[in-house]
C-alpha positions as YAML, in Angstrom:
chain: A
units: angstrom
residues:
- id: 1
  name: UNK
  ca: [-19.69, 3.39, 25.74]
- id: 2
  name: UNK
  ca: [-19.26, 1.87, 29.04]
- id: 3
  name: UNK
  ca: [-17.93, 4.74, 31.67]
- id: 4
  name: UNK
  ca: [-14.78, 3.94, 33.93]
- id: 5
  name: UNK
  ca: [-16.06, 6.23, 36.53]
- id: 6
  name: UNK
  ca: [-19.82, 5.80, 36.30]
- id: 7
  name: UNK
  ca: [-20.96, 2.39, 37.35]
- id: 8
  name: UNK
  ca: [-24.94, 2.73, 36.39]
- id: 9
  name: UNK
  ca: [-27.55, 5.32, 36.13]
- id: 10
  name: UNK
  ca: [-31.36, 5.36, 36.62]
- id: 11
  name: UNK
  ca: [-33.42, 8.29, 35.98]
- id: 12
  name: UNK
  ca: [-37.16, 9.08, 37.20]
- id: 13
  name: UNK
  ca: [-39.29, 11.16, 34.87]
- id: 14
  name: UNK
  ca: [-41.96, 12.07, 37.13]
- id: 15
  name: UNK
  ca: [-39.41, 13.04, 39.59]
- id: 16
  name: UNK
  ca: [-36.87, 14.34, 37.65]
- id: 17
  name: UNK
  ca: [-34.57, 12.35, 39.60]
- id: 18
  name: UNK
  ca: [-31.43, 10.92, 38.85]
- id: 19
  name: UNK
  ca: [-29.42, 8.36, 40.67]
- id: 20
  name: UNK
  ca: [-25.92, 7.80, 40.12]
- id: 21
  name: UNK
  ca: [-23.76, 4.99, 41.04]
- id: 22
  name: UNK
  ca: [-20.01, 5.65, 41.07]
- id: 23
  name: UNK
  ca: [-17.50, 2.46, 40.29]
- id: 24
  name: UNK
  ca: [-14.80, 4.05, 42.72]
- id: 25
  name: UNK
  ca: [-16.59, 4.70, 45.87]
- id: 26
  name: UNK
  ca: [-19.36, 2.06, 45.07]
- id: 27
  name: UNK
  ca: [-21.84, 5.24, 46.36]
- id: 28
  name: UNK
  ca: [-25.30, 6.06, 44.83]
- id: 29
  name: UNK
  ca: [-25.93, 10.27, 44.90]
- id: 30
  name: UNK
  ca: [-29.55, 11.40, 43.57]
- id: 31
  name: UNK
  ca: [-29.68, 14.50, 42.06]
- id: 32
  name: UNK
  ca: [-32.69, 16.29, 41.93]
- id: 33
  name: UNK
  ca: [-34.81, 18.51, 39.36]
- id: 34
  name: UNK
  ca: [-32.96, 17.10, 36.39]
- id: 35
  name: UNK
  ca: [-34.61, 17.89, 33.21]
- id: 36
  name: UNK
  ca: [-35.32, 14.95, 31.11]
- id: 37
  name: UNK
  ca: [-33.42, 16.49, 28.28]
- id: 38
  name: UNK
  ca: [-30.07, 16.38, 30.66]
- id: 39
  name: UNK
  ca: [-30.80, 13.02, 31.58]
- id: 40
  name: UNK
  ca: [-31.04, 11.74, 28.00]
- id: 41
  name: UNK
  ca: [-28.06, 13.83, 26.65]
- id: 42
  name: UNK
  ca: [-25.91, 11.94, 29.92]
- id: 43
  name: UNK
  ca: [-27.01, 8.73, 28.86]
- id: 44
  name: UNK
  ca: [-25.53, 9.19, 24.95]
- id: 45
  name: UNK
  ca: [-22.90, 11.22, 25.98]
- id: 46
  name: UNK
  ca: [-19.86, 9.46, 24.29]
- id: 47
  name: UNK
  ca: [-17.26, 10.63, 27.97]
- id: 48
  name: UNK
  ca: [-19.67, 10.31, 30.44]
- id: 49
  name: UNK
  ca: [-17.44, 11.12, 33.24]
- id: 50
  name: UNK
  ca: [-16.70, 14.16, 31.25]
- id: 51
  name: UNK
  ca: [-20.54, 15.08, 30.35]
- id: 52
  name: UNK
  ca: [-21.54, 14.44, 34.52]
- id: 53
  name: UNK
  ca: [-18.91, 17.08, 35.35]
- id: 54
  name: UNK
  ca: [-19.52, 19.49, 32.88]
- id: 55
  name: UNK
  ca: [-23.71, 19.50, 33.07]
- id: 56
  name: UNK
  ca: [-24.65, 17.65, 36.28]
- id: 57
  name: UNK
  ca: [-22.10, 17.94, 39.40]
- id: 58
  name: UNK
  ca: [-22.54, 21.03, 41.39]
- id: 59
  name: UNK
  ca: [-25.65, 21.92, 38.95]
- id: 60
  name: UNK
  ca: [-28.31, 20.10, 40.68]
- id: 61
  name: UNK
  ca: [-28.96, 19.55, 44.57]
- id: 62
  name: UNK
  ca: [-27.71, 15.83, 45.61]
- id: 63
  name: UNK
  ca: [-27.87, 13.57, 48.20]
- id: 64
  name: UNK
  ca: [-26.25, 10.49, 49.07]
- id: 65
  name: UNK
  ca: [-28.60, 7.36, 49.40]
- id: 66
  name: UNK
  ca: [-27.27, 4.83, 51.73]
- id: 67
  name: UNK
  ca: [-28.38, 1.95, 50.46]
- id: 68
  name: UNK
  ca: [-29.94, -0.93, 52.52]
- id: 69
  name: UNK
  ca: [-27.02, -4.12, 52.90]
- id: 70
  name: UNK
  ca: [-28.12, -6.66, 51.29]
...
């Protein structure tokens, strides 16, 4: 289910790294050390809004990427 707060997602294994884009601020935060098994409960997660704020925000250390203009 598309999320109203969650604009796209993109996950890297090797880096347990997760990169969120949020549809309200337009920002991209990477999260760091995410286990894969987070990751992949996030992306089914029926709310995801819901699932980030329960399991991910202020579990994980973030950063926010400021991305290059295009």
């Amino acid at each position: 289910m598309p999320s109203t707060s969650i604009r796209k997602t993109e996950y890297d294994p090797e880096r347990k790294l997760l990169s969120v884009w949020f549809v309200a601020s337009g920002k991209r935060y990477q999260f760091e050390e995410v286990p894969p098994e987070t990751f992949a409960a996030f992306r089914v997660a029926f709310a995801k809004g819901r699932y980030f704020n329960e399991h991910i925000r202020n579990h994980f250390r973030y950063r926010l990427v400021e991305d290059e203009p295009s």
